[in-house]
N, C-alpha and C positions, 0 to 999 in steps of 0.2 A: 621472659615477659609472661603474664598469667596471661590466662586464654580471657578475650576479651567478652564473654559471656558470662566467667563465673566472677567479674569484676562488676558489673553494672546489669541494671535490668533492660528487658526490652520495652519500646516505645509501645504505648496502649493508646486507643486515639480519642480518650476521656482526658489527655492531658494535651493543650493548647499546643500548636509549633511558634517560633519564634523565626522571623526571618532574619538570615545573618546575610546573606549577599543579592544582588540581582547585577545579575551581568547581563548586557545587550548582546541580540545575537544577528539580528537585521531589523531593519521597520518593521515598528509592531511587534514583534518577539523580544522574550526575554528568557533566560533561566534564573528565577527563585527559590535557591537554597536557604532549607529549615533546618533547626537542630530540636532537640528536647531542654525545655529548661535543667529538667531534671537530668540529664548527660545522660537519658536512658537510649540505648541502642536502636536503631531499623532494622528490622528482621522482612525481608520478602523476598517475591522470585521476581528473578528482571522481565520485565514488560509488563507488572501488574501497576493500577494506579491508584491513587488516592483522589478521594471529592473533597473539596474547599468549600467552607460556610465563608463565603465571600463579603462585605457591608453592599448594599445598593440602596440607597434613597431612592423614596419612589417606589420600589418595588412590596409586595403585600411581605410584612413581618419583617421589612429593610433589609434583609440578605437574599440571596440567590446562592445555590448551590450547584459548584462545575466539579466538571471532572477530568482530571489529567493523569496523562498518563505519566512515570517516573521514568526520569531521563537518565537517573544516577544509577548505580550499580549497590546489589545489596552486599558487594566485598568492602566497598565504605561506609560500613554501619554507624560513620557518627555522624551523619547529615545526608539529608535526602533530599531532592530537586526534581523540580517539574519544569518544562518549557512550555512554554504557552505562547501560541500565536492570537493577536484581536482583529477579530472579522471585522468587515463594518457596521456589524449589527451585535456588536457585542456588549456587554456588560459588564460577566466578572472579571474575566482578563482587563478589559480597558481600564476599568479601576485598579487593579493590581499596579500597570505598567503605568498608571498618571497617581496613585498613592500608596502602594505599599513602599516600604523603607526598611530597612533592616531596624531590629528593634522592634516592632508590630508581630501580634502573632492575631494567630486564627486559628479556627475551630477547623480539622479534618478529621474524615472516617476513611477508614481501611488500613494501609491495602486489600485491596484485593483483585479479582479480573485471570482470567484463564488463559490470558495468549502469553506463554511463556515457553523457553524452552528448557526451562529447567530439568525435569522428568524426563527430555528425548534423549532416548538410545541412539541416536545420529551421529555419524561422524563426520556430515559434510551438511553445510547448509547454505541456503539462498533465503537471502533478505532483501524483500523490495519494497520499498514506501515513495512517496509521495507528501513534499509539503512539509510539516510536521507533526506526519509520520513517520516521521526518522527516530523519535523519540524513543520509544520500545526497542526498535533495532540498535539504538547505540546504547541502553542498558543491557539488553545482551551480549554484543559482543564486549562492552567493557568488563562484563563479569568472568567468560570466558578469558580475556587478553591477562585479568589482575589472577584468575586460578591458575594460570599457569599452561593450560589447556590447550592442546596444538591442537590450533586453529585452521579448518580448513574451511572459511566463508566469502560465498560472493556476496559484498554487499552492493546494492542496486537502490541510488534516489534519485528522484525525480524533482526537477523546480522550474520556475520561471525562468530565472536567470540564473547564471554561477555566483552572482551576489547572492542569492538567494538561499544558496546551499546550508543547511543550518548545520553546527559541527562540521563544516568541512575541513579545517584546518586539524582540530582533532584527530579526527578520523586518517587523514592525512599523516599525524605523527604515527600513529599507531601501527600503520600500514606501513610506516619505512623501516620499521623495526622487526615483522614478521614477513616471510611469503607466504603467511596462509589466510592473510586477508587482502584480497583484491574487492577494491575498489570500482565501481563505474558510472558515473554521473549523466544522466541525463536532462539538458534543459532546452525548452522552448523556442528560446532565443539569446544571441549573446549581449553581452552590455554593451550600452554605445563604446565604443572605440577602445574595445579590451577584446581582441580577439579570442574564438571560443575553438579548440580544436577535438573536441570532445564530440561526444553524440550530440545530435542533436533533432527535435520532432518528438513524436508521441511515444510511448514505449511501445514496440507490439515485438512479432515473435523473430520478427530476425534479427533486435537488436539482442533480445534473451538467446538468441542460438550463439549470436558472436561473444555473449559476453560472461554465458555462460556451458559452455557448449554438452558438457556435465548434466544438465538441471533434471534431468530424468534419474538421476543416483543422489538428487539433493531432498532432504526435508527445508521446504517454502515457508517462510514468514511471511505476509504482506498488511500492511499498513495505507491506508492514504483516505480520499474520499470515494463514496460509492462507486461513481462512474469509474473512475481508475481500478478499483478492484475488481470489478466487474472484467472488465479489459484483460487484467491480468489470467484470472480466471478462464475466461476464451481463450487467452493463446498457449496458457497451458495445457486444457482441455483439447484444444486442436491438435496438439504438439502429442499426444497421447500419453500427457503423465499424469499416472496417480495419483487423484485429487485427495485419496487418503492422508497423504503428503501434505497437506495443504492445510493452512492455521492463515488465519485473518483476524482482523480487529477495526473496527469500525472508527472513525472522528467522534461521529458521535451517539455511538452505543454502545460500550463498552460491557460486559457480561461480567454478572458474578458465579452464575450456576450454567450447568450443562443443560438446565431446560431453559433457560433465558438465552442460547443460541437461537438469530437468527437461521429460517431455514434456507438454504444457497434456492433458489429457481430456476437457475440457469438453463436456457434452453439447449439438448445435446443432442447432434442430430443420433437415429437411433438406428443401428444397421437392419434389423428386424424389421423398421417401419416403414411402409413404404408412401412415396410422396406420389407426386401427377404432375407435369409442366407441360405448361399448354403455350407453345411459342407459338402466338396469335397472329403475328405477320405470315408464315407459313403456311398457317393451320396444320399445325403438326401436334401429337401430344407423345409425351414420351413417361410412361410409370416405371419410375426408380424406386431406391432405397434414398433414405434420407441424407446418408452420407456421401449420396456420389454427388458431384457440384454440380450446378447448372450448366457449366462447360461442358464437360465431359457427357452430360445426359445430351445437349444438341450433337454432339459427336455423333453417339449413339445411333443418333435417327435420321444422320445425312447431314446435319447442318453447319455451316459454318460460323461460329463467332470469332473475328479478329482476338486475338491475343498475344501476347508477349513473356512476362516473364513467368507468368502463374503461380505465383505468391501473393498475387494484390498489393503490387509496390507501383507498376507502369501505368494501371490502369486503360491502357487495350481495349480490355474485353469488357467495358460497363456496357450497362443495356439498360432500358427501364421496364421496370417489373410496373403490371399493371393491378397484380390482383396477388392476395394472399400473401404469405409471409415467408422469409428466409430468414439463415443464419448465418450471418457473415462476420468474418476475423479477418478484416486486409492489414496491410500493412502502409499504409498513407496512399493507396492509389486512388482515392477517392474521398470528395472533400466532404463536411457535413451538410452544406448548402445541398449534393448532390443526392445524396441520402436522401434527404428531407425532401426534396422533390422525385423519390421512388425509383432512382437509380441503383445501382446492382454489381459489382465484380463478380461475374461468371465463376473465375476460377475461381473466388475462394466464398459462395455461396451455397449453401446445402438448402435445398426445399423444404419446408415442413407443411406438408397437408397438402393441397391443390394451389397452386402459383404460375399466374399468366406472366409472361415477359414480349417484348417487342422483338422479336427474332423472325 
């Protein structure tokens, strides 16, 4: 068979796609597979996307342009696919999922987009998303699974529900065929009366120690919406791995160039820096380093804070902070309501700058 290159050209995005399928994949999602009329090829690296000139009535010059990211793998060069989830305030998606048809084509640009793992020298990787952010993660590891490529990946999604899990069946075949991709789902809550025996809760760091126990020798993919990457972020960073390691992609800001990277702000506490805690029931003040926790600075200077398991799962040791700011990565021991009225886990709280608590 001739090499499927010097038979046909590649796809250029001054020529329309045609849509040949849309398969449902839950409420509101779909995958919409394109071809080239011209049976010219896809050429790109897994997790880059392409923008849609979408129709919208209504809107100034009747289109809207989105952008998604490619679900399919650039080893199936003769059609390319996007999954799209519609928000409740959506546009181009809703219209896709209420009239595109197979047969209809559209105007798109690119590929393009930098979170790939194409170029990485890695032998071991961690993929975590959120939602559909699984998108990019399942063109990667499909591209690796179709090269042949021994696989050594944890992949990690997050959803509402296990209905919810997008490609999970997929994903699911792929993974009975190799051990070098394990799987692990996390969701929110189960479906009514479909027991869930899976994880279940927010992702934080000790479901990544159990499920990946490894992740400090992995290159990181993550995917999802802000706050969840955010999230992931911290308990990597707490966990002390090399954020060098570390690739993200946004819902909704996808990058073409190295100077269109958002820059990470993340706050970390800094061992050089040193903080002050002023535990105001006592009137005691204790100056640390940024990195020692509030626990351990009342230790310090006599003080007792109830605690338990000091990972920030039991939640023991809250307090409420009256002044100034920390950094905290628990692990569900404390709820957002709690936060939000200036509550505190000791254990897993670092001071940054001057910070009163009720101690």
């Amino acid at each position: 068979m001739k090499d499927l290159q010097t038979t046909a050209t590649v796809w250029q995005d001054n020529e329309m796609l045609e849509c040949v399928s849309i398969v449902p994949e839950m409420p509101n999602t779909a995958s919409f597979t394109f071809r080239a009329p011209s049976g010219a090829l896809f050429a790109y690296d897994p997790g880059q996307f392409l923008t849609l000139e979408i129709p919208a009535p209504g809107q100034p010059g009747g289109v809207v342009h989105r952008t998604y990211t490619i679900s399919s793998s650039p080893s199936r060069p003769r059609s390319i696919t996007i999954t799209a989830k519609a928000q409740p305030d959506s546009i181009g998606t809703r219209w896709m999922l209420d009239n595109l048809r197979p047969g209809m084509r559209l105007r798109a640009l690119g590929p393009a987009g930098l979170f790939t793992n194409a170029g990485s020298t890695a032998k071991k990787f961690l993929f975590i998303s959120a939602g559909s952010g699984v998108t990019p993660m399942m063109s990667m590891t499909t591209c690796m699974w179709d090269e042949g490529q021994e696989l050594d990946a944890v992949f990690i999604n997050c959803a509402k529900r296990p209905s919810e899990i997008i490609f999970r069946q997929r994903l699911e075949q792929m993974a009975s065929r190799t051990p070098g991709l394990d799987l692990k789902f996390v969701v929110e809550e189960p479906d009514p009366y479909r027991p869930w025996t899976g994880y279940q809760g927010q992702f934080n760091q000790l479901m990544l120690g159990l499920m990946a126990p490894d992740y400090l020798d992995r290159e990181v993919y993550c995917c999802g919406p802000e706050p969840f990457m955010t999230a992931v972020r911290e308990a990597l960073a707490g966990l002390g791995f090399d954020m060098d390691n570390y690739h993200q992609e946004s819902f909704g800001a996808p990058v073409e160039t190295e100077a269109e990277q958002p820059a990470l702000d993340d706050v970390v506490p800094d061992e050089d820096s040193k903080a002050e805690i002023h535990f105001a029931t006592s009137d005691v003040t204790a100056k640390v380093a940024e990195t020692e926790t509030v626990l351990a600075a009342a230790r310090s200077v006599g003080l007792n804070i109830p605690s338990g398991c000091t990972f920030g799962v039991c939640g023991t040791c809250k307090v409420k902070k009256t002044e100034g700011e920390v950094h905290m990565v628990h692990n569900g021991g404390i709820s957002d309501d709690d936060i939000e009225a200036g509550y505190i886990l000791a254990c897993c709280s670092n001071p940054i700058g001057k910070v009163a608590v009720e101690v």
